[in-house]
N, C-alpha and C positions, 0 to 999 in steps of 0.2 A: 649350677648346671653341671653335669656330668659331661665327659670326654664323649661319648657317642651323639647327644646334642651339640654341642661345638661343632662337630666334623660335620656332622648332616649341615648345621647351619651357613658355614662357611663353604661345605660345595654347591647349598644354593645361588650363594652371595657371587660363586663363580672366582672365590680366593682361592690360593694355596694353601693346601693343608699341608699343616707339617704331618710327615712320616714317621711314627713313633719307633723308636727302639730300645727296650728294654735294656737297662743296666745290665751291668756283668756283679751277681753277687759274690761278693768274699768270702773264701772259704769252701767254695763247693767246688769241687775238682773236674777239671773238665778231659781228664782223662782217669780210666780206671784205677784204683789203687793196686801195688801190686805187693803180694807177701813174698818176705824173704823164707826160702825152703834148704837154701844152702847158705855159706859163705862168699860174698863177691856178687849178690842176686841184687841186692838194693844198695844204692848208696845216698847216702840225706849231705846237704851241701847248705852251709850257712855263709850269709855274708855281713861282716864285721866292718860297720866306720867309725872314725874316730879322731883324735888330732893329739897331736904332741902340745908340748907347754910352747912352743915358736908359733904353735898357727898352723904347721904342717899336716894333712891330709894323710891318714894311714887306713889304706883298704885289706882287709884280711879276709878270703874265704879258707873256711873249712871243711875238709871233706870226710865223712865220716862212713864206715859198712856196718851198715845195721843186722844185728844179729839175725837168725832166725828166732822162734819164741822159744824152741828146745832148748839152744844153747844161752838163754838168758836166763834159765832157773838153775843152772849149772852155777853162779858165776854168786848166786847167794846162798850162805852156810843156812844149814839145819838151822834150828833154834834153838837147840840143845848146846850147841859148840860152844867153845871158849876157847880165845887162842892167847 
C-alpha cells in the first residue's frame, strides 16, 4: 500500500494521521552560497575534537579567509619554474 492509501484509510477509520515532514538533506545549503571578490569576504571555520593520552577532551576550531579565485592562481608557479 502506498502513503496516500494509508492516509485516506485511517481518516476513514476517524484515527490520526500522523503529519509528514520531510527530512532535512545533507549537504544542500540552505542558505545561498557566497564568492569571495576581495579579501576578508568569506571565512570557512572548522571544528576539530580529539583527546590527549589521559582521556582529556581537546576542542579546536579553525578559522580560515578564503581567497578570492584571482588570488589563488597567483599563489601556484608556472610550470616552467624551478626554484
Amino acid at each position: 500500500m502506498n502513503k496516500k492509501k494509508v492516509h485516506r484509510l485511517w481518516k476513514e477509520e476517524g484515527l490520526q494521521v500522523r503529519i509528514y515532514h520531510p527530512r532535512k538533506r545533507a549537504g544542500v545549503p540552505s542558505v545561498p552560497t557566497v564568492e569571495a571578490d576581495a579579501p576578508n569576504v568569506v571565512w570557512a571555520i572548522d571544528f576539530q575534537f580529539d583527546s590527549t593520552i589521559e582521556g582529556k577532551a581537546v576542542k579546536i576550531a579553525s578559522m580560515v579567509d578564503e581567497p578570492p579565485p584571482s588570488t589563488a592562481c597567483r599563489a601556484v608557479p608556472p610550470h616552467g619554474c624551478r626554484f
